[in-house]
GUDOSE-953605 format. One record per atom (N, C-alpha, C, O): residue in one letter; x, y, z. Coordinates in steps of 0.2 Angstrom, whole numbers, plus 5000, padded with zeros to 4 digits. Example, Ala and Ser with C-alpha at 12.3 -4.5 7.8 and 13.67 -1.06 7.14 Angstrom:
2
A506649725039/A506249785039/A506649845039/A507149835042/S506449895035/S506849955036/S506450005039/S506750065040/
end
This chain:
70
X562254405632/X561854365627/X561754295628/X561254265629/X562554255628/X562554185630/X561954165636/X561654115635/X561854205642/X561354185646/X560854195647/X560654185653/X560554215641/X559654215639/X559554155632/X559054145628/X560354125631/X560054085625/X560154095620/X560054065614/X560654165621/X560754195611/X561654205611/X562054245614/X561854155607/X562354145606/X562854195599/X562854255599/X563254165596/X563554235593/X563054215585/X563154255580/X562654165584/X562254165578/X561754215579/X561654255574/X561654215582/X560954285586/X561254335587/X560954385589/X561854355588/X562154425593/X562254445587/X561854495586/X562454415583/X562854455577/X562354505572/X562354565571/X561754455570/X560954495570/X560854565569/X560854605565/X560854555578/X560554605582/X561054685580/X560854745579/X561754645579/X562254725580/X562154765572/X562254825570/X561854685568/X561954735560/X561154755557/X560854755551/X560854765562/X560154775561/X559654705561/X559154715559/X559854635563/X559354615563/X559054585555/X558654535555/X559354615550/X559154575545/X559954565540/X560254615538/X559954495539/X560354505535/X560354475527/X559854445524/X561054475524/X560654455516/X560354515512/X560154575514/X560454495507/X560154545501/X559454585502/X559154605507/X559254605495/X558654605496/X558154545490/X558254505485/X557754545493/X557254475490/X556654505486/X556554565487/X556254445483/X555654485481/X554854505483/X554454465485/X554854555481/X554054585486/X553354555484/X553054555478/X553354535489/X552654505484/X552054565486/X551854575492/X551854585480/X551354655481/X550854615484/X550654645489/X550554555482/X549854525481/X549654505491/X549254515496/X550254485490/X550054445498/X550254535501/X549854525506/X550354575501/X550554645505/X549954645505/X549754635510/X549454665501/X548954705500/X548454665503/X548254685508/X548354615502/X548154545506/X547954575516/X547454595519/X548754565516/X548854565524/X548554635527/X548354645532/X548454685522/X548354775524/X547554725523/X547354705528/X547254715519/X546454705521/X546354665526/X545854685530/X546854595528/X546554565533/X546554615539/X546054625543/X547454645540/X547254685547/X546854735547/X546854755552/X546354765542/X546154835542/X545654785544/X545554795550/X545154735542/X544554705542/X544754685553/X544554705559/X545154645552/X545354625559/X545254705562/X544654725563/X545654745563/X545454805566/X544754835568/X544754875573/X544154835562/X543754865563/X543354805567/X543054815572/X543354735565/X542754685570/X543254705577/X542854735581/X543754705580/X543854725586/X543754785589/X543854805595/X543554805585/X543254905589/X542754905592/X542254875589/X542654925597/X541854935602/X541454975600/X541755025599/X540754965598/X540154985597/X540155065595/X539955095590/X540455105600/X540355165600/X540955185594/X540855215589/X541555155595/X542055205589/X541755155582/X542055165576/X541355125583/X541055085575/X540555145575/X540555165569/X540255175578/X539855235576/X540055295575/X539755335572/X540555315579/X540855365577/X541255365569/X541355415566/X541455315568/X541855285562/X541355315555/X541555355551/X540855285557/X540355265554/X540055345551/X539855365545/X540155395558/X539755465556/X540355485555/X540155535552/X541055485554/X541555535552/X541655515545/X541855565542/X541455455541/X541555425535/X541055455531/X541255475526/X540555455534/X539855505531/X539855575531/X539455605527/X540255595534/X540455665535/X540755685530/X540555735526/X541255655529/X541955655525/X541555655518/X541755695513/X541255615517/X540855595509/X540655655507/X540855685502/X540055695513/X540055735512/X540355815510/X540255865508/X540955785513/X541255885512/X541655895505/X541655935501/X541855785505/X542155775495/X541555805491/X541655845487/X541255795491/X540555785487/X540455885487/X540255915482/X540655915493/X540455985491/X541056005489/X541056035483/X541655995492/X542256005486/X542255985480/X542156025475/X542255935480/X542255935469/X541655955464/X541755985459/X540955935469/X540455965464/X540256045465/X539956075461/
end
């Protein structure tokens, strides 16, 4: 470990999982937050074809709820 830079403040980490300390408080708002940025970020980076496939399996789907419940 010493000869990549990580000393016994970093080894010790790694052997008790890496996180140490209590537990702290969750912030819901910012969680929910980051779950739309990345969902939002994943569909602008998707190629043209899986936005259309997307697009007809979502419509699909509306469709089968729609004959299931009613």
């Amino acid at each position: 470990m010493v000869e990549y830079g990580n000393g016994v403040s970093q080894g010790a980490g790694q052997v008790a999982g890496g996180h140490g300390g209590g537990g702290g408080s969750v912030d819901v708002g910012t969680a929910i937050g980051d779950w739309f940025s990345n969902a939002a970020h994943t569909i602008e980076t998707m190629p043209p074809a899986e936005l259309i496939f997307l697009a007809v399996v979502v419509v699909v789907g509306l469709f089968v709820v729609k004959r299931l419940v009613f």
